[in-house]
N, CA, C and O of each residue as an XYZ file, in Angstrom:
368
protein
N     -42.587      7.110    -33.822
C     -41.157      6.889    -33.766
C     -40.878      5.407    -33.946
O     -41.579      4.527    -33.446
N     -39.894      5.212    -34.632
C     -39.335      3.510    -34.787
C     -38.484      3.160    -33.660
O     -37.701      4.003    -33.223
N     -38.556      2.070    -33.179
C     -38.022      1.658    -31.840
C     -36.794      0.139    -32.644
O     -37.195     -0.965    -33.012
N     -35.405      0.629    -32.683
C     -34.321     -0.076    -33.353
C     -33.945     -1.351    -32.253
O     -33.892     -1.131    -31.043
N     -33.757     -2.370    -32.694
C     -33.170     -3.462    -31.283
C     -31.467     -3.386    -32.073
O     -31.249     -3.561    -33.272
N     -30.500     -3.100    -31.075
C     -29.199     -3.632    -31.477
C     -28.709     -4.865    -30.325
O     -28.778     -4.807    -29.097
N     -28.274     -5.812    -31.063
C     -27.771     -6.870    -30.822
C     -25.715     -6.479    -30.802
O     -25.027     -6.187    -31.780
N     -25.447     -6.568    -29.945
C     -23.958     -6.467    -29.469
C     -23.604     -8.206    -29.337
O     -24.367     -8.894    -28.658
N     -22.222     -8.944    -30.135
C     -21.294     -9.591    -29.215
C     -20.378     -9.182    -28.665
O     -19.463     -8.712    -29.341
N     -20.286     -9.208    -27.260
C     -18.790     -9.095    -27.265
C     -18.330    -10.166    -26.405
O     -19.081    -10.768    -25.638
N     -17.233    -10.375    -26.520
C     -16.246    -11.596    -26.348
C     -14.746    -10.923    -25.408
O     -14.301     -9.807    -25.675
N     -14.208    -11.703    -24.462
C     -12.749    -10.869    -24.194
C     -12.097    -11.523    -24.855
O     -12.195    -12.725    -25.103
N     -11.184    -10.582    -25.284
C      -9.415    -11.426    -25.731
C      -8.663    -11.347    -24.929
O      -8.479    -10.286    -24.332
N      -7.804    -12.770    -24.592
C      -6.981    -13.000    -24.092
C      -5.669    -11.744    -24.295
O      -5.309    -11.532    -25.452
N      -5.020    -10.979    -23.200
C      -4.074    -10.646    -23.766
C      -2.799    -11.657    -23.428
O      -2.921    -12.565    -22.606
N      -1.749    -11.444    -24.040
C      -0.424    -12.128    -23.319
C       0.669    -11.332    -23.581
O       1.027    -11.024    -24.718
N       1.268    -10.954    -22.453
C       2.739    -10.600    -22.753
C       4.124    -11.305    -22.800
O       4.429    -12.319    -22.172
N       4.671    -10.811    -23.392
C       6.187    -11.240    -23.447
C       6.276    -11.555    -22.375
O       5.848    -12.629    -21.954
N       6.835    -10.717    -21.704
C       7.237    -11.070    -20.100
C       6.284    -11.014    -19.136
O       5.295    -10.292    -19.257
N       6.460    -11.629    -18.290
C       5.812    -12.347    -17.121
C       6.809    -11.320    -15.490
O       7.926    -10.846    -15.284
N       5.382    -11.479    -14.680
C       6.532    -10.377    -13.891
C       7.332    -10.750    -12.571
O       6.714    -11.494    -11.810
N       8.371    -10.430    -12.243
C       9.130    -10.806    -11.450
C       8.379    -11.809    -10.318
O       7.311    -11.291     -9.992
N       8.576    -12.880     -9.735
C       8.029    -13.575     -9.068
C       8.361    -12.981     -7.965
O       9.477    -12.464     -7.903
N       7.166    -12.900     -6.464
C       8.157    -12.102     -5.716
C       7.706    -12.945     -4.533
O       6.536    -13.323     -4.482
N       8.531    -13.240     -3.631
C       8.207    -13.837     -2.393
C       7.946    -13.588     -0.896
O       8.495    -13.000      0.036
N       6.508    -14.546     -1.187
C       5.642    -13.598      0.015
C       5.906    -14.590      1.176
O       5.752    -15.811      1.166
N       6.433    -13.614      2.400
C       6.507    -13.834      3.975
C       5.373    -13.647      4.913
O       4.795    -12.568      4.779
N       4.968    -14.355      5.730
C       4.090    -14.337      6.690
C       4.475    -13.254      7.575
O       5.607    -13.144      8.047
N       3.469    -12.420      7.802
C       4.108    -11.467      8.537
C       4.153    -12.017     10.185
O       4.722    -11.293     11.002
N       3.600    -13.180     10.589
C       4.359    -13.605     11.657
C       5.689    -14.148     11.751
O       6.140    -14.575     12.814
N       6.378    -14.143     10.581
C       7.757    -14.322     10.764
C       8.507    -12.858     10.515
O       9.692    -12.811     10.184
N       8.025    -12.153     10.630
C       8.552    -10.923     10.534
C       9.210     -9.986     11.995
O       8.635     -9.178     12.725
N      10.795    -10.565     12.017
C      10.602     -9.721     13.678
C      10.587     -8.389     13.833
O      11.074     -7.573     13.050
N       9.953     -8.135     14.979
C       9.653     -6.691     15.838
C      10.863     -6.533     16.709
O      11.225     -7.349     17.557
N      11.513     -5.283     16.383
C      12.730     -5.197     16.937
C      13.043     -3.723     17.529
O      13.981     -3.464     18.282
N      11.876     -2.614     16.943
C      12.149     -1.685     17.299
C      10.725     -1.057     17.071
O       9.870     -1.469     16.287
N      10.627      0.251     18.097
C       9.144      0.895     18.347
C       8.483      1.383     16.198
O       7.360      1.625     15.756
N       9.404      1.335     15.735
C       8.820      1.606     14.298
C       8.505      0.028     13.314
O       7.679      0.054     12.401
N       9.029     -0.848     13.548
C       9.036     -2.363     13.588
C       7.513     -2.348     13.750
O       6.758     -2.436     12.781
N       6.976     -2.201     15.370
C       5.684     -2.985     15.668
C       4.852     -1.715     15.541
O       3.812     -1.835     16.188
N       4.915     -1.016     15.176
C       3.975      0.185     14.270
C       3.721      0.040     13.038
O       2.726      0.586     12.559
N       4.484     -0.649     12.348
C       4.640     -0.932     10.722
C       3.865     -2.523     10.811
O       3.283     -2.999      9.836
N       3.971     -3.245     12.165
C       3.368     -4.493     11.548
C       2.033     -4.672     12.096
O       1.255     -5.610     11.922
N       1.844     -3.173     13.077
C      -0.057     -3.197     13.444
C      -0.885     -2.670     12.315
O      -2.053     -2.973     12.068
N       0.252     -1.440     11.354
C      -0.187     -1.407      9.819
C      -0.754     -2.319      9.256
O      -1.946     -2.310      8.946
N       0.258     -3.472      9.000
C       0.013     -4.655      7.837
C      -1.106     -5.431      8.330
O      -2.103     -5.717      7.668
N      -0.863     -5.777      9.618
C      -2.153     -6.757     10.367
C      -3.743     -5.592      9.620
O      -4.533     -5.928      8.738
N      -3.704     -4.365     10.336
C      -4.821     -3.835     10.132
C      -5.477     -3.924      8.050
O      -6.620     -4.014      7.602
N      -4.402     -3.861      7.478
C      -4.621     -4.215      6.352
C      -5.275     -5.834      5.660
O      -6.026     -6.148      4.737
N      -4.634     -6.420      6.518
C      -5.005     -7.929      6.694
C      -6.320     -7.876      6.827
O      -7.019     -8.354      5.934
N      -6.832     -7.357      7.827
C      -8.181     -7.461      8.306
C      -8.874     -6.705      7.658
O     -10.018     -7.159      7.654
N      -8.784     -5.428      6.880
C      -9.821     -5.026      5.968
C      -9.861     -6.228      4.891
O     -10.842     -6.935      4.660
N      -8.501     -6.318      4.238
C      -8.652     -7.437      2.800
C      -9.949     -8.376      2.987
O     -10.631     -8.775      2.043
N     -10.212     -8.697      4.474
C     -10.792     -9.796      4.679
C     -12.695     -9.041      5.299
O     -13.710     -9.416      5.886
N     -12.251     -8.119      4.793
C     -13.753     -7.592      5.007
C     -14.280     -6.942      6.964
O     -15.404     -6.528      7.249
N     -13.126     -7.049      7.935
C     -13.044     -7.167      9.035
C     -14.144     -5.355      9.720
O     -15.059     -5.226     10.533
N     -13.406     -4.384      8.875
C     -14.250     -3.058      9.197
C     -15.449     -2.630      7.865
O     -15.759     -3.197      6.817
N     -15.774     -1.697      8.353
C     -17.384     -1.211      7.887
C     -16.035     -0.233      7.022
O     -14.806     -0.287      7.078
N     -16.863      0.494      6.367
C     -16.202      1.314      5.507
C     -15.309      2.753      6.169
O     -14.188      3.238      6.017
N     -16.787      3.129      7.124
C     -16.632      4.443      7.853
C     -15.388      4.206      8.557
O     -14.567      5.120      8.630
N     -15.092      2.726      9.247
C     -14.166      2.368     10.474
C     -12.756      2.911      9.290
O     -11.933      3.798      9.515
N     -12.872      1.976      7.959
C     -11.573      1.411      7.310
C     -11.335      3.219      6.968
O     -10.215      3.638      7.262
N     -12.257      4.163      6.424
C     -11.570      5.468      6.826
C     -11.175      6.183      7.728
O     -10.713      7.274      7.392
N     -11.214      5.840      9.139
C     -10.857      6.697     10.403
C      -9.612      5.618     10.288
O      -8.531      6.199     10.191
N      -9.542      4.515     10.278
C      -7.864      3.733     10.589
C      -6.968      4.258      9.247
O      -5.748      4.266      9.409
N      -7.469      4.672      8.005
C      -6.651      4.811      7.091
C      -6.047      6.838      7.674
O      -4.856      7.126      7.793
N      -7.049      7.732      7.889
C      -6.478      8.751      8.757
C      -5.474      8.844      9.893
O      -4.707      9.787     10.088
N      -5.591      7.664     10.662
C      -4.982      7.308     11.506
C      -3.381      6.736     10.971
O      -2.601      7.239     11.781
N      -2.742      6.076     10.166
C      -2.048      5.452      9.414
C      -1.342      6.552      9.178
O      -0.183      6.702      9.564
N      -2.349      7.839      8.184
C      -1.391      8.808      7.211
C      -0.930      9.548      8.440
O       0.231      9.937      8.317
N      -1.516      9.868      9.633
C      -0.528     10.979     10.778
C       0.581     10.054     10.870
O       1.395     10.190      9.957
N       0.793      9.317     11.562
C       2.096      8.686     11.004
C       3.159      8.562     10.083
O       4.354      8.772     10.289
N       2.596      8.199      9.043
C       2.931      8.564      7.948
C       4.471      9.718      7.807
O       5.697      9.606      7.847
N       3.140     11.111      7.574
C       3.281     12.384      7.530
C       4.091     12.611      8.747
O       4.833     13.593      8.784
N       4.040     12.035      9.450
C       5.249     12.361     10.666
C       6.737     11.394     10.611
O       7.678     11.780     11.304
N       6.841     10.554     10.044
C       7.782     10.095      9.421
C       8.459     10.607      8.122
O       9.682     10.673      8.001
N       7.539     10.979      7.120
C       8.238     11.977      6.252
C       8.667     13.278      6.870
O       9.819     13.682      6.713
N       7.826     13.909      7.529
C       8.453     15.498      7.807
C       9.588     15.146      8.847
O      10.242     16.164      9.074
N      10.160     13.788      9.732
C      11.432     13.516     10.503
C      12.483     13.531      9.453
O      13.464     14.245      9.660
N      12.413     12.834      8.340
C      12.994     12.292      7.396
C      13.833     13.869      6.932
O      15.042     14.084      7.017
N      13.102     14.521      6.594
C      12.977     16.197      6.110
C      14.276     16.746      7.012
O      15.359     17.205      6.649
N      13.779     16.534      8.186
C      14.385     17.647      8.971
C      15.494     16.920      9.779
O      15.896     17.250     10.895
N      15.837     16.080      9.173
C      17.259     15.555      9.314
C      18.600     16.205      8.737
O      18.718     16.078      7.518
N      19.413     16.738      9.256
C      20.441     17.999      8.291
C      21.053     16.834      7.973
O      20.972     15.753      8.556
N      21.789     17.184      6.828
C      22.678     16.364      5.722
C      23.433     16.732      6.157
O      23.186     17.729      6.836
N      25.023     16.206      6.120
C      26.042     15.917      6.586
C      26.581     17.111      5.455
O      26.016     17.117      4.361
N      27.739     18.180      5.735
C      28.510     18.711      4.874
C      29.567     18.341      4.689
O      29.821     17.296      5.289
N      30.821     18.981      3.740
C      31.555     19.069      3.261
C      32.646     20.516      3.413
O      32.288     21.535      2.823
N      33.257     20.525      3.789
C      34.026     21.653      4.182
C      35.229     21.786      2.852
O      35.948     20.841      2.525
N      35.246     22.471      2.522
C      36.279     23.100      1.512
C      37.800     22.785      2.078
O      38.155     22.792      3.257
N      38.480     22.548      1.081
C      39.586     22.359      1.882
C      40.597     23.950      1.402
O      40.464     24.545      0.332
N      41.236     24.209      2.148
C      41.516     25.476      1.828
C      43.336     25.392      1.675
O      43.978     26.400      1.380
């Protein structure tokens, strides 16, 4: 059997777009006040996020806190749900 050598360059290209994207401005979440029991639930979220970015849990941990997160979650959407909408009465 013949044994072929291929030689590849490859190179990246720059892409560029037209537009550039909205600049958006980032707050310390210690200036962020806690004002209500969904407030400091939402900012033990962000902290806990903080601390993975930064490598803080093992993997196994960062999936039991991300389970932990979605019951919440999921219990904030299904409140959301079962909120009755306001009607409209016919006028007669």
């Amino acid at each position: 059997m013949a044994e072929s050598n291929v030689n590849m360059k490859v190179e990246e290209t720059p892409t560029e777009s037209g537009e550039s994207a909205p600049a958006q401005r980032q707050v310390s979440l210690t200036q962020i006040p806690v004002n209500t029991e969904n407030d400091a639930l939402n900012m033990l979220v962000a902290f806990l996020q903080v601390a993975q970015k930064r490598g803080a849990f093992t993997l196994e941990e960062a999936g039991k806190i991300m389970e932990s997160v979605n019951v919440f979650q999921k219990n904030a959407t299904q409140q959301a749900a079962n909120v009755p909408l306001p009607t409209v009465e016919e006028e007669k």
